[in-house]
N, C-alpha and C positions, 0 to 999 in steps of 0.2 A: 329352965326350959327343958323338958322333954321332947324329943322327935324320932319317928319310929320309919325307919327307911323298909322300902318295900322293894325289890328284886324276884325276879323268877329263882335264882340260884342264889344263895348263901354265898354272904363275900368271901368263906374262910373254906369253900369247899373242896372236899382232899381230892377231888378229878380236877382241879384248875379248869372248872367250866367257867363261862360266863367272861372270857375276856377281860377287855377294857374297861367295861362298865364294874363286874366287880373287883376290882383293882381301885378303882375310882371311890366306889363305896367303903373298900377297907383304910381307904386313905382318910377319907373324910369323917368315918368314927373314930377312926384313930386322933386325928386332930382336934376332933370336938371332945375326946375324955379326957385333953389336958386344958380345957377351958374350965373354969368355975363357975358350979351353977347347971352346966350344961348333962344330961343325961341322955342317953340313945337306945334303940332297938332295933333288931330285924322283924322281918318278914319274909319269907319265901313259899313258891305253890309251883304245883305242876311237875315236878321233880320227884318228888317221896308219893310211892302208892304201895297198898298193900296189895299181896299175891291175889287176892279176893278180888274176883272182879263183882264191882256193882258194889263196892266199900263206901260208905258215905264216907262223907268230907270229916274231919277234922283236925283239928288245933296239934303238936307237937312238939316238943321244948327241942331243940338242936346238941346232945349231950348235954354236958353238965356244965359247960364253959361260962363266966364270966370277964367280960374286959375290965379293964379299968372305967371307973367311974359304975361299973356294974351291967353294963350291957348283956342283954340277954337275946341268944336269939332261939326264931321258933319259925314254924313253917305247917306248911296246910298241907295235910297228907290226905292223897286221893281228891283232891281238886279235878273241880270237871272238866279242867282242859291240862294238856300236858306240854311241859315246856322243852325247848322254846318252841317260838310259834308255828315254824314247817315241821313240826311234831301233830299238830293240830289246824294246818291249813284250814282257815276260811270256816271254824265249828260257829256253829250259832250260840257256845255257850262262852265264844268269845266277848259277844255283847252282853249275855244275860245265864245266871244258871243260880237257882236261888238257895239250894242248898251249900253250894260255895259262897255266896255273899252272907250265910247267915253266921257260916264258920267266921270267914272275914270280920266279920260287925261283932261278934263275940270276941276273937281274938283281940280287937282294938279296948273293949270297953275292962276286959279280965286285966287288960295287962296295963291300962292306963288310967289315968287319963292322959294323952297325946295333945302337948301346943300345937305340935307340927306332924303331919305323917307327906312322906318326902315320898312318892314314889319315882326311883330310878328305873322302872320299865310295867306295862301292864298284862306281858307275857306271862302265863299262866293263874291270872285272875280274870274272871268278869268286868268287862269296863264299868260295868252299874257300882264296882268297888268303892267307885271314888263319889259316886253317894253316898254310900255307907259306913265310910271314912266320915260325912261331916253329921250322919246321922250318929256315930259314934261316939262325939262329940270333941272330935281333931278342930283345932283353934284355926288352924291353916292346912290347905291341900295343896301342896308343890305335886307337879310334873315334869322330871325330866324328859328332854328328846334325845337321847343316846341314838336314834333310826328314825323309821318313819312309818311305827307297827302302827297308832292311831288310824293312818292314809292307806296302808297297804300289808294286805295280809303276808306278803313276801317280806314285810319289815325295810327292804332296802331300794323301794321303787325301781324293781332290774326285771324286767319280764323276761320268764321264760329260760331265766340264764343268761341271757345273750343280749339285752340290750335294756337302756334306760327308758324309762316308762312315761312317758308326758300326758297321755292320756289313756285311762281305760276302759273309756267306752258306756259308760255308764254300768260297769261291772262286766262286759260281756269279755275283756282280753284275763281277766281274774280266773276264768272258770276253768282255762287250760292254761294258769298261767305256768303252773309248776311241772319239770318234763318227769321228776322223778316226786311222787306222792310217796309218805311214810304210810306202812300200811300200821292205821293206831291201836289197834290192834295189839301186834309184835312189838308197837314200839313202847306200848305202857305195858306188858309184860317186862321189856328190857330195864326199863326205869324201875319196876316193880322190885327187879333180882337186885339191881343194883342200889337200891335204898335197904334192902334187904343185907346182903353184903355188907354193908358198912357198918349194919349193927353185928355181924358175925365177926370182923376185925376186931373188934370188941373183947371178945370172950377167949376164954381160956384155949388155948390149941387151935380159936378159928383166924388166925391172923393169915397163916400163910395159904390155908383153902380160900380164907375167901379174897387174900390179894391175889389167887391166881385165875378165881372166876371175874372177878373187877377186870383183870389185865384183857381178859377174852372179852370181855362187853366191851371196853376200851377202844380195844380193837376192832369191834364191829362197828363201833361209833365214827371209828375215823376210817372204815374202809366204805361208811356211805358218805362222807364228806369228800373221798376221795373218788367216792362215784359221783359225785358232783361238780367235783372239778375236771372230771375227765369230760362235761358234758362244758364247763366251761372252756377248757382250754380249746375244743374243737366245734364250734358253734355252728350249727347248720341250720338252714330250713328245714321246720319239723314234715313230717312226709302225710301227706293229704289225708285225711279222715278215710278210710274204704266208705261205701253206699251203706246207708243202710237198709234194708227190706223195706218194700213200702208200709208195710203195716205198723214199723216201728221206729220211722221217722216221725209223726208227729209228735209220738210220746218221748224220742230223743230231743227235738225243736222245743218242747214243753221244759225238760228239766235243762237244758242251758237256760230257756226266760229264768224259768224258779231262781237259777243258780247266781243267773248275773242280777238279778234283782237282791237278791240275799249280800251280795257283796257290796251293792250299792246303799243298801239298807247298813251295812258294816259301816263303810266311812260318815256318813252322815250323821248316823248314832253315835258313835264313837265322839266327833267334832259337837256332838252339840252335847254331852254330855260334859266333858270337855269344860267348854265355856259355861257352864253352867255350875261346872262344881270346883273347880280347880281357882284361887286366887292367884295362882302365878302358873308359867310354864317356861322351863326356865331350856333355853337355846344354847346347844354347844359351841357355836358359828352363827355369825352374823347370815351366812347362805341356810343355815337350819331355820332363822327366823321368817326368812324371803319364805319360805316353803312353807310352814305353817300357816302364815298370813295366807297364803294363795287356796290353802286349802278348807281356811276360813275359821280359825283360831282366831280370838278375840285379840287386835291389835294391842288394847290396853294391858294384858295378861302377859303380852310376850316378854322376854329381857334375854337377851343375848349375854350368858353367863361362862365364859372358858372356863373347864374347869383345870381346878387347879393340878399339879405332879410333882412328882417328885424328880422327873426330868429337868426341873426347872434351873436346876442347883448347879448341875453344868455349865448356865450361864455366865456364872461370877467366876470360871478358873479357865473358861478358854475365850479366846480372840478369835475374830474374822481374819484367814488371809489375805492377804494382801493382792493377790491374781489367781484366776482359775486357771491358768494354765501351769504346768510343770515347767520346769528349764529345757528339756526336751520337746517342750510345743505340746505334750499328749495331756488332756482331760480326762481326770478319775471320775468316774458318777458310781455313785450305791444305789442300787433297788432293796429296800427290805420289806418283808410281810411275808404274802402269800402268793404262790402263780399261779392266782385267779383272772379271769376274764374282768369280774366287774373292780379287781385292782388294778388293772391294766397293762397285766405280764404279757399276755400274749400281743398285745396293740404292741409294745415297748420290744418286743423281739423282731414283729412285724416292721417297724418304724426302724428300729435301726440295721436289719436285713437290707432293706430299702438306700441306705446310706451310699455312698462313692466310697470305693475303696480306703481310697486316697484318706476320705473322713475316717472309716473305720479304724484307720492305721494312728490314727489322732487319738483314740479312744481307750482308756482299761474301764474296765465295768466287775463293780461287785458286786454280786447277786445273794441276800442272806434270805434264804426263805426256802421251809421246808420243798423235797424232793416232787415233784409233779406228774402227771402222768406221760408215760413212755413218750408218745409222740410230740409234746412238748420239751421233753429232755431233749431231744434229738433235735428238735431246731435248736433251742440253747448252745446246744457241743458243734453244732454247724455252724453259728455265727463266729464261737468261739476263738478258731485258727484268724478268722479276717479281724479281729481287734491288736491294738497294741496289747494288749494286756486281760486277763480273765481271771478270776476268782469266785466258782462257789463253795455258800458254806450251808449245811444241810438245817438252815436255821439259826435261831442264836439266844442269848438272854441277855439281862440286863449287866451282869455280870463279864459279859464278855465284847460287848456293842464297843466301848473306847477301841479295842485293838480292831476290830470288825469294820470300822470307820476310817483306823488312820490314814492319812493320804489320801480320804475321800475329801473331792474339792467341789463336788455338786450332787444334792441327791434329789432321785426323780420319782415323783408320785405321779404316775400317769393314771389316778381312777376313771374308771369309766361311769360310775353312778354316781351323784349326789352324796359322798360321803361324807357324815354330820364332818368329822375332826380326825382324821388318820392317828394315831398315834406314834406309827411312823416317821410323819412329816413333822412330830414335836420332838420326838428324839434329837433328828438330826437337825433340828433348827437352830434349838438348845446348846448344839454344841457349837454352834454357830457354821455351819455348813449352810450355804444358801441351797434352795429350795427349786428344781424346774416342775413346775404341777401343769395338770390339767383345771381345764378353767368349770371343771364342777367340783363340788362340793368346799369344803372351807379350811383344803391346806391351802388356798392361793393366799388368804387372809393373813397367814403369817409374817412373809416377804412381802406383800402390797405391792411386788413390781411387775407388772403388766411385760417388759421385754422378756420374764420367763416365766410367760403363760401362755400355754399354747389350748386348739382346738379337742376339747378329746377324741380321740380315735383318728385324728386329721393328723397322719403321715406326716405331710408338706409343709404343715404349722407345726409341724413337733420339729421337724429340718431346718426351718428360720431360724426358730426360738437356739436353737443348739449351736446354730451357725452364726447368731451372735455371739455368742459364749466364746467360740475356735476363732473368730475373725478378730479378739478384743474390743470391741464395738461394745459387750455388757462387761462391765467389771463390779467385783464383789463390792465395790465403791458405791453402784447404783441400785445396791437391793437392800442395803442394812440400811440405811437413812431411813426409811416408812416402814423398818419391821418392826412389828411387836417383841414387846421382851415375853418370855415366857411366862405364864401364869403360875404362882408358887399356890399351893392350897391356904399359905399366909392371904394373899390375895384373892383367892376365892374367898374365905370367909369373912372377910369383907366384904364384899358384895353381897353372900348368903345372908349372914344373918341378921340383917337389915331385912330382909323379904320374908323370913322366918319371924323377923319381928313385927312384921304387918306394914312394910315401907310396899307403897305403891312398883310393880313392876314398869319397865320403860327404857 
């Protein structure tokens, strides 16, 4: 069997783009080149363009690298959308661009034939791809939902920054929905220097020019992620449109219709092409699957698939405590990730500002997630004095999470969006630390215990939920009974390669 996974980013990419998802992918080739029989490949787009602007699309081998089993990857350079998707809000060559689908369809037919092409995201292709995947003549089309890019061009159904999305309008909350637009422009320029760059590391004498212009893009990279967080941490109401001149309101009234039409033309295209071309779609969470169906994903298509980790392996060498409290009466909780809005950092400083003293003084809190903006900081270091206990770390890795944890006896995922599967919430589950979530997206699925799940963004229910915890009323006793054990990727491929092999989804 051959299967050729498709990503926006390169799972093996030397900027550690691409998160979770490509983590997930390197694991899952990985695993699959000690199967027999079994062969793989990439794909990636949106990422590599050259300085030329107006460069047609194509095809490019990724160095010289082979895996085991011979995996080869390659990527579409100068694809007409650039990734990821708030690089290219809302393009209409997100549904359609035909000189990128024909690289696409090339790319699959040169390099295969393909049983299987697995797409783990459709950021930075044409969704018309996953046509031209079976016009290709791919034996099977898998879909992952790593997000919710298919439904929403912000990928994480969070309007605006600042709150989750339930409805939008028949496209018209999409056309402001972003406070801070990339201009694409500068931004495929940037992408441009920086696929450039990595072939200069390359060559004789250019390793350390061009690790020092990579560090400068790097850095521009993550001081607009952190212009983004600084719009998360302090949410406001965006301030009124000004008038516009009579004579160039209708023509402003005209391109909103245009725009919110165009975005409502996105989802609907996207879902029917979708069900039309994809044999599976496979759900990180059972709440990923709720939200597909609603959106109108073919019932029969869906399968609710964890994917598998390497977290998982924690499982087998640590124990459940025995009580959340300390002998001193004080409760450890961990917050890790990011202090984002739609992770729920600032709700969770909010929330426990809110606390009785008396609670506070019950409490240490470790917080591992990079540094945030100023005024953020400053409630942080203001809560800090009224806890029993305080500890941040400016982040962390895998490598260092056991010490980052120990004596954590509760950790809390307060998201505020729909998020498919925290990765967060599997770390620490893993180690067997029970779980306090918000009751969106699908860390509550791991614990199954409803006494620590609270309202998101609801204060009052986030105070219950805790105050069972301090009163002993919930003990670690009533949340392992209905947890799931962790998904090992021995267990994902189990479930995978059956639906790889043409087993009905379900």
């Amino acid at each position: 069997m051959r299967v050729l996974f498709y990503n926006w980013v390169d799972h093996d990419d030397p900027q550690k783009r691409g998160g979770g998802v490509a983590l997930y992918q390197r694991n899952l080739v990985d695993a699959l080149a000690a199967i027999e029989g079994v062969q793989t490949g990439s794909l990636s787009a949106g990422l590599a363009h050259d300085l030329r602007p107006g460069a047609p699309p194509r095809r490019a081998r990724i160095g010289k690298r082979a895996a085991p089993g011979g995996h080869q990857a390659h990527e579409i350079v100068n694809s007409g959308l650039l990734s990821p998707a708030h690089a290219d809000f809302g393009s209409p060559a997100q549904l359609s661009h035909d000189a990128t689908e024909q690289v696409f369809g090339d790319a699959l037919r040169r390099t295969g034939p393909w049983d299987v092409v697995h797409f783990n995201n459709l950021e930075g292709l044409p969704a018309h791809a996953l046509a031209q995947a079976r016009a290709a003549g791919a034996g099977r089309v898998i879909l992952s939902l790593h997000n919710y890019y298919p439904f929403c061009p912000q990928v994480n159904l969070w309007r605006e920054e600042r709150a989750h999305c339930t409805d939008f309008h028949d496209g018209q909350r999409c056309v402001s929905c972003l406070p801070v637009k990339p201009n694409r422009q500068a931004t495929r320029m940037a992408l441009a220097l920086s696929w450039r760059l990595g072939h200069l590391r390359g060559l004789p004498g250019g390793r350390m020019a061009g690790g020092l212009l990579w560090a400068l893009l790097r850095l521009g990279w993550h001081g607009y992620k952190r212009l983004r967080g600084a719009t998360l941490a302090t949410p406001a109401d965006p301030a009124p449109p000004q008038a516009a001149p009579p004579t160039a309101a209708p023509r402003t009234a005209q391109y909103a219709a245009d725009a919110a039409h165009g975005f409502a033309e996105r989802r609907a295209r996207m879902v029917a092409l979708i069900n039309a071309e994809c044999d599976a779609v496979l759900c990180v969470s059972d709440r990923v699957r709720q939200i597909a169906r609603h959106y109108g994903i073919r019932p029969e298509i869906l399968h609710t698939a964890y994917i598998g980790t390497r977290e998982a392996r924690h499982w087998q060498h640590t124990r459940p405590a025995p009580q959340f409290l300390a002998p001193d009466g004080t409760l450890h909780l961990a917050y890790l990730g990011y202090m984002r809005a739609d992770k729920g950092f600032p709700f969770l400083l909010d929330a426990l500002s809110a606390l009785p003293d008396a609670t506070l003084a019950r409490l240490r809190l470790t917080v591992a997630a990079r540094s945030g903006p100023a005024p953020l900081m400053a409630r942080m270091a203001a809560l800090a004095p009224r806890l029993a206990g305080f500890r941040h770390l400016d982040g962390y890795n895998h490598e260092t999470l056991d010490s980052v944890l120990d004596g954590v006896a509760l950790g809390v995922v307060p998201v505020m969006w729909q998020d498919n599967l925290p990765q967060v919430a599997i770390e620490m589950h893993a180690r067997h630390i029970p779980l306090l979530t918000s009751d969106m997206g699908g860390a509550q699925e791991l614990g199954r215990c409803p006494a620590l799940v609270f309202r998101a963004g609801d204060k009052a229910d986030f105070a219950r939920a805790l105050d069972g915890v301090l009163s002993g009323a919930v003990q670690p006793a009533d949340y392992w009974p209905g947890a799931m054990a962790p998904v090992t990727m021995a267990d994902h491929l189990d479930q995978l390669l059956p639906i790889y092999r043409g087993a009905p989804a379900g």
